[in-house]
C-alpha positions in Angstrom: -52.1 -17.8 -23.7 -51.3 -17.0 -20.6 -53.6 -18.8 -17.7 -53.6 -14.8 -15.9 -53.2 -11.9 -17.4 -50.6 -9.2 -16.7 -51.4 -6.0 -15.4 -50.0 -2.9 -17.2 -47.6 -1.6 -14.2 -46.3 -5.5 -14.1 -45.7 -5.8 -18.0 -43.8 -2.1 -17.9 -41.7 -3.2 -15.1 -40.3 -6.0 -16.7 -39.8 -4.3 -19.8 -37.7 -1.5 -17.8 -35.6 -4.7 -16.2 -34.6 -6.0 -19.7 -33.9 -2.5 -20.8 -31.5 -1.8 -17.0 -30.0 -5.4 -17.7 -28.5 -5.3 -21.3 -25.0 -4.5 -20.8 -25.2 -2.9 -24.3 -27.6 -0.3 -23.0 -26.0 0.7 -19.8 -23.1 3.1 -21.1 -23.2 3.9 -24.7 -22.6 7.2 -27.6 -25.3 8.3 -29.5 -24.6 10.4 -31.9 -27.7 12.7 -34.0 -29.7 16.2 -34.3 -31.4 17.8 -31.7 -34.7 18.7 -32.4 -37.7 20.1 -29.9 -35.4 21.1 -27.5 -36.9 22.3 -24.2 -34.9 23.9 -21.2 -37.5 23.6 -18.1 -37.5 25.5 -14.8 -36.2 23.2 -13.2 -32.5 23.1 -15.3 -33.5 19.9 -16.6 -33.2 19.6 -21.0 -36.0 17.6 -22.8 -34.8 17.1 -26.3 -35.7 14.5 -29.4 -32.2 13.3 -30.9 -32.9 11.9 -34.1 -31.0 10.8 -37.9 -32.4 10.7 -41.2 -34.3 7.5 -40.6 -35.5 7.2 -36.6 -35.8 9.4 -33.3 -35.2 9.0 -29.4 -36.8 10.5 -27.0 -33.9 12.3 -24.3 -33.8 13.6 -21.0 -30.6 15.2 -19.1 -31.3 16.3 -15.2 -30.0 19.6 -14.1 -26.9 18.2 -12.2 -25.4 17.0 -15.8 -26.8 19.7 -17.8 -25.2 22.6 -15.5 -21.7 20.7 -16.7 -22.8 21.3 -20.4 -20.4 24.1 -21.7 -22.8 25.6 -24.8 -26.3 26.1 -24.8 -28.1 23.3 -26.9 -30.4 24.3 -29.6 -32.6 22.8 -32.4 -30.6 21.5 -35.3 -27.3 20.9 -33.4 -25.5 18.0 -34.0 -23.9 16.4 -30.8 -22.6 13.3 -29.1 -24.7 12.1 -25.9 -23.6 9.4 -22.9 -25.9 8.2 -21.0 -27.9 5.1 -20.8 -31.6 3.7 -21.9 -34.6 3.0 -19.7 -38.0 3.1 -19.7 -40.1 5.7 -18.2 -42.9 4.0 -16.6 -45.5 6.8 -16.5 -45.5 7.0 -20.2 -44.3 3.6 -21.2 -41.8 4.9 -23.1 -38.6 4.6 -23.7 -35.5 7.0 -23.8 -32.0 7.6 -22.8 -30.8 9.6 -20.0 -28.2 11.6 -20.5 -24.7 11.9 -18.8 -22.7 13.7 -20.6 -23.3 15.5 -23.8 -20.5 17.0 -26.4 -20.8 18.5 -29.8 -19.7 16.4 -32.6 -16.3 17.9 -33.1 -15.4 16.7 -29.7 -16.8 13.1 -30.1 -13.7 11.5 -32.0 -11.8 12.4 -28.5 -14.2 10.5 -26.5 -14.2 7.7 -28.6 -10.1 7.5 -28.5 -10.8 7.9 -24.8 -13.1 5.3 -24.4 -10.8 3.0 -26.9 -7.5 3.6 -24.3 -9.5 2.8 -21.5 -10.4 -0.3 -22.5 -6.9 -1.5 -23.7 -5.6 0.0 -20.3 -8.1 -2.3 -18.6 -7.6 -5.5 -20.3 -3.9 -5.3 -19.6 -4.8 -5.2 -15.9 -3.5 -1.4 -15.3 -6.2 -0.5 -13.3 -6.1 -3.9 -11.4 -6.7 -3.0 -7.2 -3.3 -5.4 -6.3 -1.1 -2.7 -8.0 -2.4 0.0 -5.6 -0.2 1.2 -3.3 -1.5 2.4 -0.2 -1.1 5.7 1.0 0.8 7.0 3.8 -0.7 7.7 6.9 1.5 11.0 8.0 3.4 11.8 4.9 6.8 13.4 5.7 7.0 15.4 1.8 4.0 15.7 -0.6 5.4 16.5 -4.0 2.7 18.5 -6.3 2.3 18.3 -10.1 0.2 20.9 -11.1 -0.1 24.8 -12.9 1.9 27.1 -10.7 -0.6 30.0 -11.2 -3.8 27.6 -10.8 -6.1 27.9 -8.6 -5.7 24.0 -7.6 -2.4 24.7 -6.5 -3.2 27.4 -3.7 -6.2 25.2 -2.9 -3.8 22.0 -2.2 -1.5 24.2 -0.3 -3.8 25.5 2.0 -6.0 22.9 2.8 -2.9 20.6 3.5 -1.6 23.4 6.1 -4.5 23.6 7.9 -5.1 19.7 7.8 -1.1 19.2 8.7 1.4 21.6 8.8 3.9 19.3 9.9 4.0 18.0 6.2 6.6 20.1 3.6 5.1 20.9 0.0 7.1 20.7 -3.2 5.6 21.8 -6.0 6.9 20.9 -9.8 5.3 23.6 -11.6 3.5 21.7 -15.0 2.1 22.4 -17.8 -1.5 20.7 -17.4 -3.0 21.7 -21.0 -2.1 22.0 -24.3 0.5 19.8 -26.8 2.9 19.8 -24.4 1.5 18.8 -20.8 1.4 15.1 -21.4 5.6 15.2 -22.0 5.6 17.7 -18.8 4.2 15.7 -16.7 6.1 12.1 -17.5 8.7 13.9 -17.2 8.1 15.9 -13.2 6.9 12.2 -11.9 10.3 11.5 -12.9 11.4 14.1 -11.1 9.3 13.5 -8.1 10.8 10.0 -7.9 14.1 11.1 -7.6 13.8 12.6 -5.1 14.1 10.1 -2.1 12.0 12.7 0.3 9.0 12.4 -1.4 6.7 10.2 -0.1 3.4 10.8 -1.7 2.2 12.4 -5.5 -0.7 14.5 -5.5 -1.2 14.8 -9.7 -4.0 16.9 -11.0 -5.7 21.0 -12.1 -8.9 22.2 -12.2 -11.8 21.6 -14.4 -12.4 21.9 -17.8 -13.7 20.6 -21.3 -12.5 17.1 -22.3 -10.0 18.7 -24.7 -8.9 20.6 -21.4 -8.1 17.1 -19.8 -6.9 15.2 -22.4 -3.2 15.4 -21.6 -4.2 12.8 -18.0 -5.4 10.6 -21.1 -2.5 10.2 -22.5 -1.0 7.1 -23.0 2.9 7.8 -22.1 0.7 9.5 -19.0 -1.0 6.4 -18.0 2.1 4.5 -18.2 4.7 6.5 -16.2 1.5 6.9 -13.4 1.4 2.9 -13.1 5.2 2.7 -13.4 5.3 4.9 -10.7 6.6 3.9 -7.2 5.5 6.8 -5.3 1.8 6.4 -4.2 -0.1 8.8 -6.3 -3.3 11.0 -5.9 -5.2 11.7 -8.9 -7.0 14.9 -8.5 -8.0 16.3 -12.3 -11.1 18.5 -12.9 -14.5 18.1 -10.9 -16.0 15.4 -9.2 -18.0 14.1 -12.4 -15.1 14.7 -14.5 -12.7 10.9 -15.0 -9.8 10.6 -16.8 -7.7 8.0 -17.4 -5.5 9.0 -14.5 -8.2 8.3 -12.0 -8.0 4.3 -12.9 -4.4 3.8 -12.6 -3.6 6.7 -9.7 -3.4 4.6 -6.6 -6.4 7.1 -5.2 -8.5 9.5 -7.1 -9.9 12.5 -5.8 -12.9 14.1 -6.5 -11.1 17.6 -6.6 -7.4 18.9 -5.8 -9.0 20.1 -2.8 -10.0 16.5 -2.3 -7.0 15.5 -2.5 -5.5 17.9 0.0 -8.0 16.2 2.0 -7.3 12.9 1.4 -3.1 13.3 1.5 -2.9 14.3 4.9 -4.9 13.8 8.9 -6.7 16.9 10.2 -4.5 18.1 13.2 -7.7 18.9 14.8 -8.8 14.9 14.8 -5.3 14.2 16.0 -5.4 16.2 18.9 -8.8 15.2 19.7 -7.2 11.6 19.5 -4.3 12.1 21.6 -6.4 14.3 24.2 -8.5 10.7 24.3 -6.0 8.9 25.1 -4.7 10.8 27.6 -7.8 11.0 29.4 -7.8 7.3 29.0 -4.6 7.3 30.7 -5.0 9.2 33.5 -8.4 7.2 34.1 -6.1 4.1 33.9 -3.4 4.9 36.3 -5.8 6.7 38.5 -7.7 2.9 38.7 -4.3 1.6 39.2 -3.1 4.3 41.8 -6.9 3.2 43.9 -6.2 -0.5 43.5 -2.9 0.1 44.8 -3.8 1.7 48.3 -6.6 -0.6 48.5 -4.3 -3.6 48.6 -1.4 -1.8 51.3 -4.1 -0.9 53.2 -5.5 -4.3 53.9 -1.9 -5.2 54.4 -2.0 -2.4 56.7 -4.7 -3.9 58.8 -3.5 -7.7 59.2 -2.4 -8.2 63.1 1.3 -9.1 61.5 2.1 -5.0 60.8 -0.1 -4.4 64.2 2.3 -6.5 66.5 5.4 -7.7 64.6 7.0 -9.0 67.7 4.0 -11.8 67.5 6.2 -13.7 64.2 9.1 -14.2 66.7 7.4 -15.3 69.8 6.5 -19.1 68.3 10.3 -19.7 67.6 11.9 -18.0 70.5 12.4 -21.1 72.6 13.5 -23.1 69.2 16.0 -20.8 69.0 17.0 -21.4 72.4 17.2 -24.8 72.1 19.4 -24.4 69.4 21.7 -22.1 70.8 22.2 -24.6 73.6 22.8 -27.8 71.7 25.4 -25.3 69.3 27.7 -24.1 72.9 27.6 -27.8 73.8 29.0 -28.9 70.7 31.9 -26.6 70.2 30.2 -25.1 66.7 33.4 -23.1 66.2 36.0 -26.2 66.0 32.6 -27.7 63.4 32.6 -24.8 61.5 36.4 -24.5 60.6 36.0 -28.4 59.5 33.2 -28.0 57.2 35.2 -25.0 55.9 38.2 -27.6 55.5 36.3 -29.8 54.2 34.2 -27.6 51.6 37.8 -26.3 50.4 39.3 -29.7 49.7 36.3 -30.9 47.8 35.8 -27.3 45.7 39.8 -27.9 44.5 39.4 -31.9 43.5 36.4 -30.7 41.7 38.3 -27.8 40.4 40.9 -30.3 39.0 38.6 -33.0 38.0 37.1 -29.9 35.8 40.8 -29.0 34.6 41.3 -33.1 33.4 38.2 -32.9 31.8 38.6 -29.9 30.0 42.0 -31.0 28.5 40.4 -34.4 27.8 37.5 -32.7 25.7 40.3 -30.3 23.9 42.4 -32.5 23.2 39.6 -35.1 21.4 38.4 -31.3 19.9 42.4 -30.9 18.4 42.0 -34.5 17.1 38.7 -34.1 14.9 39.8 -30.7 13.9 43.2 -32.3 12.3 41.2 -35.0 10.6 38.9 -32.7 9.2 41.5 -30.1 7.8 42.7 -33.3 6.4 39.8 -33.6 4.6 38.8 -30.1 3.8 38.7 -29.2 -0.1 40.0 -25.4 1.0 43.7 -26.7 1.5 43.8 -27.8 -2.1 42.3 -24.5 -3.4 45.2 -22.8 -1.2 47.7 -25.0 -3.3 46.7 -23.8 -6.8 44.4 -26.0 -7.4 40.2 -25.6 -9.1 36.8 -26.9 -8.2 35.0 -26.7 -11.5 31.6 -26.4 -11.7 28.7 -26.6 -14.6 25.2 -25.5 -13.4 25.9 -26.2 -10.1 27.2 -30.1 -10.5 31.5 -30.7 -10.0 33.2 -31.2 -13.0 34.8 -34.8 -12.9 36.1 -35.2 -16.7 36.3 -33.1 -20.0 33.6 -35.9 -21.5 31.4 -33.5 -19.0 31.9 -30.4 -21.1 30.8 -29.2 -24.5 32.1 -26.2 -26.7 30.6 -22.9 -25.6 29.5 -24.2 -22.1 29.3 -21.7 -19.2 31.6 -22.8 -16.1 32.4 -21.5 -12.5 35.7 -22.3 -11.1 35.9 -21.5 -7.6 39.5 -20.8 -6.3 40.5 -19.8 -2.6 39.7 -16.2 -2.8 37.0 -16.4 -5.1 35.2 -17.6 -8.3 36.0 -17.5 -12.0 33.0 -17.7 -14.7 34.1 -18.8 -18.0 33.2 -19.8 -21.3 34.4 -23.1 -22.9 35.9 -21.9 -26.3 38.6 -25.3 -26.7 38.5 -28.7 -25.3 41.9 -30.5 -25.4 41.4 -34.4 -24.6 45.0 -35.5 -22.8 46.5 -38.5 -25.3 48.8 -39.4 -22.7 48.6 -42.8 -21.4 
């Protein structure tokens, strides 16, 4: 026993922890009959699912029960999502409700759930295949219902956000036997087309049967084949599909993913009015530090009374001019010029020696080396035989059926071995 007793509130507690820590319990199906159904004031259902042989109590909040699309009644048989917990309060426990179908849709689900976890395991919705989105997209290319309401919302959202951006819209089919073909085949399509730099792939909401063509396998695949970063935009924001995991983003709504495809022109300008500002504050700071510094140049005695630099060399100047008459500076001036004349042409013909020196040792390697160079041969006729890479020396080197490259002077040859004729000659 233990040596201090637990009170109730500590005992519940950790009874609701087990019960929020078994991964069993956190996302499940329940399948049974309604019974004492109540629909409160407050939109939220209270409900008893039960079998032949045991009962749960259930509880769905309004914000998941408004998503319900038939009214719930006593007797019904249905299919619930959600998860078990305890209720503190009454110590009880009871599952919370997500989702809720009736039964004819629960074999759907169940395929859904099934796909989703293949999909996972075989790493398709795995974040290092996400390609990121452009930051100004050049051409958005739209896969959605023509007459939909998601494609007006895309359209204008996105040319309000951007205008600069152009739309093309494949119109396709989003419901029914033949959406999931439709739309492989339009992100085909939208690859092809070399202008298109982002995929916005999605419709409206709807029933699970409504969505099922973006849980379609062939779907999934060509989504997470494509190479066009794509937006996944399908039904409302509680509403996920299989397309949400392997879309490179996923949207809450198509209008979401107006939102999400392009800037707002308004934050742009905002930006770029920034930085302006930012600008002219800079050069302005500049343009300040600038006249500071020429105006203390301004003020030093040297701008004042320039004449002030020559007086301390004037007589050195003088002194100079003297001692330049006095030694005939012209006659010395035409010698150095001899001078510098002879002694720029022997250095100009030193350079010539040189150079022919240096060419002619350069003529000298180069004729050894052609001597040496396997090209000439290959210019004669002659093969350089290769197997994987390593020269060919002997036919012992070969086998029947062996790949070879035989590289000739304008080219290469790759050949199969189909004979091998050992030379008898002595």
């Amino acid at each position: 026993m233990p040596a201090k007793p637990l009170s109730v509130t500590a005992l519940t507690k950790y009874i609701k922890y087990k019960f929020d820590q078994d991964e069993h319990l956190k996302d499940l199906l329940i399948e049974g009959e309604i019974s004492n159904f109540k629909h409160n004031v407050r939109g939220h259902f209270y409900f008893t699912l039960k079998d032949e042989n045991a009962s749960i109590s259930a509880i769905m909040f309004r914000f998941q029960a408004n998503k319900v699309k038939f009214t719930p009644k006593d007797g019904m048989n249905v299919i619930l999502r959600g998860y078990i917990s305890v209720f503190e309060v009454a110590g009880s426990y009871q599952i919370y409700v997500q989702s809720m179908e009736e039964t004819g849709l629960g074999n759907l689900y169940q395929a859904y759930l099934q796909l989703k976890e293949k999909l996972e395991k075989a790493g398709f919705f795995d974040s290092q295949h996400k390609k990121p989105l452009p930051k100004f997209p050049k051409q958005i290319a739209v896969l959605t219902s023509a007459t939909g309401a998601a494609v007006r919302d895309i359209i204008h959202i996105i040319n309000r956000r951007y205008p600069l951006v152009k739309i093309l819209v494949y119109p396709t089919t989003v419901q029914g036997e033949n959406a999931k073909n439709e739309i492989v085949e339009n992100l085909k399509k939208a690859q092809a087309n070399l202008d298109n730099d982002l995929i916005i792939l999605g419709r409206g909401g709807g029933s699970i049967e409504d969505l099922w063509a973006f849980n379609e396998e062939i779907v999934a695949q060509a989504i997470y084949d494509c190479q066009i970063p794509i937006i996944s935009a399908v039904g409302h924001e509680t509403d996920f599909t299989i397309a949400d995991f392997i879309a490179d983003e996923r949207a809450p709504t198509p209008s979401g993913a107006a939102e999400i495809a392009v800037p707002d022109q308004r934050n742009l300008l905002k930006d770029i009015d920034g930085m302006k500002n930012r600008m002219q504050e800079a050069s302005y700071r500049v343009i300040q530090e600038g006249k500071r510094d020429v105006n203390r140049f301004l003020d030093r005695y040297i701008f004042k009374d320039p004449m002030r630099l020559l007086q301390p060399h004037e007589r050195a100047f003088d002194e100079m001019m003297h001692r330049l008459n006095r030694a005939h500076p012209k006659k010395r001036l035409d010698d150095a010029l001899e001078k510098k004349a002879e002694a720029s042409h022997q250095l100009y013909r030193n350079y010539q020696r040189l150079l022919e020196i240096k060419h002619q040792a350069l003529r000298e390697h180069y004729h050894r080396l052609e001597a040496y160079n396997p090209k000439r041969l290959l210019e004669k006729g002659y093969t350089l035989t290769k197997k994987q890479g390593k020269i060919i020396k002997s036919i012992k080197d070969v086998q029947k059926g062996d790949h070879l490259e035989m590289e000739m002077q304008d080219g290469k040859l790759h050949v199969d071995v189909t004979n091998i004729e050992e030379d008898t000659h002595e």
